[in-house]
N, C-alpha and C positions, 0 to 999 in steps of 0.2 A: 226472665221475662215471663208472660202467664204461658206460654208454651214449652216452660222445661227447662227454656238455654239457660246454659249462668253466662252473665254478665260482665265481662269485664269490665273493671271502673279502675281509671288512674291512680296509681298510688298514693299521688296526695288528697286526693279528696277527701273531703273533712264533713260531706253533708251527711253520711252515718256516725258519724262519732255521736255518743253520746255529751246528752249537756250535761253540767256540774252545778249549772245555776240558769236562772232567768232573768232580765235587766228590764223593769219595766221603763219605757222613754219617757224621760219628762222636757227634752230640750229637742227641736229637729236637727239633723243634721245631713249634711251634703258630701258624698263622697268626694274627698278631694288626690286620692289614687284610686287605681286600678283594684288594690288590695283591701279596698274600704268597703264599708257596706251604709248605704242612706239610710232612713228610719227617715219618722215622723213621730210626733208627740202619740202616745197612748201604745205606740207598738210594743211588742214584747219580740227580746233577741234572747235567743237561748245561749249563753255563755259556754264555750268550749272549752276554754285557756285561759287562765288568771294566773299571769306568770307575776312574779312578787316584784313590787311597787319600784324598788330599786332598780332591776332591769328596763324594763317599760312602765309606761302609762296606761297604751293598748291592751286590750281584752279580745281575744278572739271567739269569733262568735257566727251564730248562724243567724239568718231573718230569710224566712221563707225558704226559696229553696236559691239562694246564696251564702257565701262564705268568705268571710273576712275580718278584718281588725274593725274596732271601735270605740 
């Protein structure tokens, strides 16, 4: 914090992780879990995880200061 403390942050937290990529939106979408992340057309999602095609479809990613698949 700005007075010195460090922070504890949960282990999983994913909103430092660096991105690997940026996803500009071209379609809106609605989260439909808890794990999803919404957008709107023109946003930009910073991609965390692009696990390969085979595994999944989903991309892990940040938007704002959320984190989830998309």
């Amino acid at each position: 914090d700005n007075k010195g403390n460090h922070l504890l942050v949960h282990e999983e937290s994913s909103i430092n992780v660096p991105a690997i990529a940026a996803a500009h939106v071209i379609k809106r979408y609605i989260a439909q879990a808890a794990d999803e992340l919404s957008f709107e057309v023109g946003d930009i999602v910073s991609v965390i995880d692009m696990p390969p095609k085979e595994l999944t479809s989903w991309w892990r990613g940040k938007h704002g200061f959320q984190v989830g698949t998309s």
